[in-house]
C-alpha positions as CSV (number, residue, x, y, z in Angstrom):
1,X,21.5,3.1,-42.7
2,X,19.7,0.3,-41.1
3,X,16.9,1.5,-38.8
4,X,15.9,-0.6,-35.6
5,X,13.0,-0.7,-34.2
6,X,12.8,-0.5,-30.5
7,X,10.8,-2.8,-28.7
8,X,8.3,-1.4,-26.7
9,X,7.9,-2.8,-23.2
10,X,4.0,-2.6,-21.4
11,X,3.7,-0.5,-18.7
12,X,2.9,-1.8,-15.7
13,X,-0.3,0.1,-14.2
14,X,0.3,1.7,-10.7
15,X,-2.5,1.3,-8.9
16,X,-1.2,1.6,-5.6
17,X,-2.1,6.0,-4.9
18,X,-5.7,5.0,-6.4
19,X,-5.9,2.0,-3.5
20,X,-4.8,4.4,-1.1
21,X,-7.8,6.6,-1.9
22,X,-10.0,4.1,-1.8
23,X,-8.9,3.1,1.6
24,X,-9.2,6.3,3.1
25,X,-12.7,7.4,1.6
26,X,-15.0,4.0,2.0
27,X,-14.6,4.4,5.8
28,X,-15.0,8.0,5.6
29,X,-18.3,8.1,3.4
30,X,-19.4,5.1,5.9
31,X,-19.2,7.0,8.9
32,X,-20.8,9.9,7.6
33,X,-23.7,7.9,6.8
34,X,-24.4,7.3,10.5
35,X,-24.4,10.9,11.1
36,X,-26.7,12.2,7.8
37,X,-29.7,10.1,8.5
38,X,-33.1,11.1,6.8
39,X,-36.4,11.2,9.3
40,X,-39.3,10.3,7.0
41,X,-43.0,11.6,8.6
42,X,-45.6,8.8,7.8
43,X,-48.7,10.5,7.1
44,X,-52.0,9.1,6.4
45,X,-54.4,11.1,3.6
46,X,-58.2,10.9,4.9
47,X,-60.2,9.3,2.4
48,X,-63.8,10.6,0.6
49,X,-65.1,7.5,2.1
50,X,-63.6,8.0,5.7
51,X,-65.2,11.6,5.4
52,X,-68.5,10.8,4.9
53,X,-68.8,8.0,7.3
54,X,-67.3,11.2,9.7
55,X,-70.0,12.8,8.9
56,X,-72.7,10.1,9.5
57,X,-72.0,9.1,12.8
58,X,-71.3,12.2,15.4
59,X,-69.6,9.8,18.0
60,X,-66.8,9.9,15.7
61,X,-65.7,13.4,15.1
62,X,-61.7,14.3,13.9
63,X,-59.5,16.7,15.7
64,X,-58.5,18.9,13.6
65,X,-55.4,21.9,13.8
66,X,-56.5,24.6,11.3
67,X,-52.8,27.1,10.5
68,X,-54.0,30.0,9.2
69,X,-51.2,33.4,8.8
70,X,-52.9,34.5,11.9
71,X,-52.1,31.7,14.1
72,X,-53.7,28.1,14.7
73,X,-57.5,26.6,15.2
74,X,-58.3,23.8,17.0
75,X,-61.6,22.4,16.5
76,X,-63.1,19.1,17.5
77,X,-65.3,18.4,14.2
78,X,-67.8,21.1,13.9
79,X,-67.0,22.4,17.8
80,X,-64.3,25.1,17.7
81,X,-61.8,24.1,20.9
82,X,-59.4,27.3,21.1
83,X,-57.6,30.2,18.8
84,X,-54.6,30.8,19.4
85,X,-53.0,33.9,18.0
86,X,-49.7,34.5,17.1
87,X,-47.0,35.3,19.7
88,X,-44.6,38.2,18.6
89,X,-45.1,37.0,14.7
90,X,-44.1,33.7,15.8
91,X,-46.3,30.9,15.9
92,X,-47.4,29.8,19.5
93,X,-46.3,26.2,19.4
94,X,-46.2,25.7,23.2
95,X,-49.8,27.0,23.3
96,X,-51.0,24.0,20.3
97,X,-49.2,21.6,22.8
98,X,-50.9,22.1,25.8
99,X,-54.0,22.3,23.8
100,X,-53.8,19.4,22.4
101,X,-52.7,17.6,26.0
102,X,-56.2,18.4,26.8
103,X,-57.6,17.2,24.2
104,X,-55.8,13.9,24.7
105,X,-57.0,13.8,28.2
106,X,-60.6,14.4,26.9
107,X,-60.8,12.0,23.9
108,X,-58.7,9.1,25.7
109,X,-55.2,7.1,25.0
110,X,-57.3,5.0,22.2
111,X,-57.4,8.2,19.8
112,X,-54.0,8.6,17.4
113,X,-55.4,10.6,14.7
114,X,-55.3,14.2,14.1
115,X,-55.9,16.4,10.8
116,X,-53.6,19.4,10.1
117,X,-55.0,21.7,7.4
118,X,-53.3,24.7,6.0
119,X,-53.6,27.0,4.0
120,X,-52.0,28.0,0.9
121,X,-49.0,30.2,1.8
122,X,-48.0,28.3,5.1
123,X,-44.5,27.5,5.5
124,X,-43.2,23.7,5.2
125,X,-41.3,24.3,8.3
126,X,-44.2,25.6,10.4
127,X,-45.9,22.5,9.1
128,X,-43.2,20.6,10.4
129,X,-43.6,22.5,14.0
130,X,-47.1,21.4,13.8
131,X,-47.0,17.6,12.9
132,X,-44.0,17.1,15.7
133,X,-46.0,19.2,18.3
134,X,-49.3,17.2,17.6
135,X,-47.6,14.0,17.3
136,X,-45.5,14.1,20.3
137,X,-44.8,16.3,23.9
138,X,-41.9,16.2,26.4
139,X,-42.8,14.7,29.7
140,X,-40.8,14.3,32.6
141,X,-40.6,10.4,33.6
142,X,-38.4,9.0,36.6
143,X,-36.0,11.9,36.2
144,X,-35.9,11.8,32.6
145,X,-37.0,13.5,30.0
146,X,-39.4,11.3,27.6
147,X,-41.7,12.4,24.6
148,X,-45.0,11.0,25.6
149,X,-47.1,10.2,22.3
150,X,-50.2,12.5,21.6
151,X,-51.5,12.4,18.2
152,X,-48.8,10.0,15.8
153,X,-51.7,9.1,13.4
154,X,-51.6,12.8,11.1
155,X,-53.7,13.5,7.7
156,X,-53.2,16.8,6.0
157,X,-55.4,18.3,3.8
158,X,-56.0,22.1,3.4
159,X,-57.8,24.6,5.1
160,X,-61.1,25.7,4.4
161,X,-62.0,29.6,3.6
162,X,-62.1,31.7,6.5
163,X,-65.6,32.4,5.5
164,X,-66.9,28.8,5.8
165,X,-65.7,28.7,9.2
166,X,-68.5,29.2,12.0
């Protein structure tokens, strides 16, 4: 008995369902993009330097939001502004905003900068309340609704001991 062999024919590849796929998810993916954007915070650390020229010259004193568990400080370099206490275990974030309108109207448009200091245990998304609150308020302008700019220029550092403060 005489064995043949059988020749063996390549297989085409079928590409076609794996196209398909690709045609459907590349828009997908690129529309979603639009809708899952990132906000990144630009922050600016103070530096030893900076600090001690603060200190030097009393003309130029920081603002400064202290969040403690209690509830917020805000103190205009050694001068303590206002407390304000918590509201119902929340923090009293309309309370820090109108605070710090005031303090805008006081120091003038040229000052941006602000230092939020924390302490230890704070949550990241109070933190959050507090940079967005100190950076920016929303005014009514020509009908609309605007967020007039307060403090964009934000250092954070943390808070001193409850005993050092005055």
């Amino acid at each position: 008995m005489r064995r043949h062999k059988k020749v063996k024919e390549e297989a085409e590849l079928d590409i076609t369902s794996f196209m398909n796929l690709m045609i459907i998810l590349v828009p997908v993916l690129l529309i979603s993009m639009v809708f899952n954007q990132i906000t990144v915070l630009e922050l600016r650390l103070p530096l030893e330097q900076e600090l001690k020229e603060q200190e030097l010259n009393p003309d130029d004193l920081s603002l400064e939001v202290v969040v403690r568990e209690t509830g917020f400080n805000v103190n205009f370099g050694p001068l303590p502004i206002e407390s304000i206490a918590k509201k119902e275990g929340k923090f009293d974030f309309d309370r820090l905003s109108v605070v710090l309108q005031g303090m805008k109207k006081k120091v003038g448009r040229e000052r941006t900068d602000i230092v939020i200091l924390s302490e230890p245990d704070i949550d990241y998304q109070v933190l959050i309340g507090v940079m967005d609150t100190a950076k920016s308020f929303p005014a009514v302008l020509a009908a609309s609704v605007v967020n007039a700019v307060l403090f964009p220029d934000v250092s954070l550092g943390d808070a001193p001991d409850k005993e050092a403060q005055p």
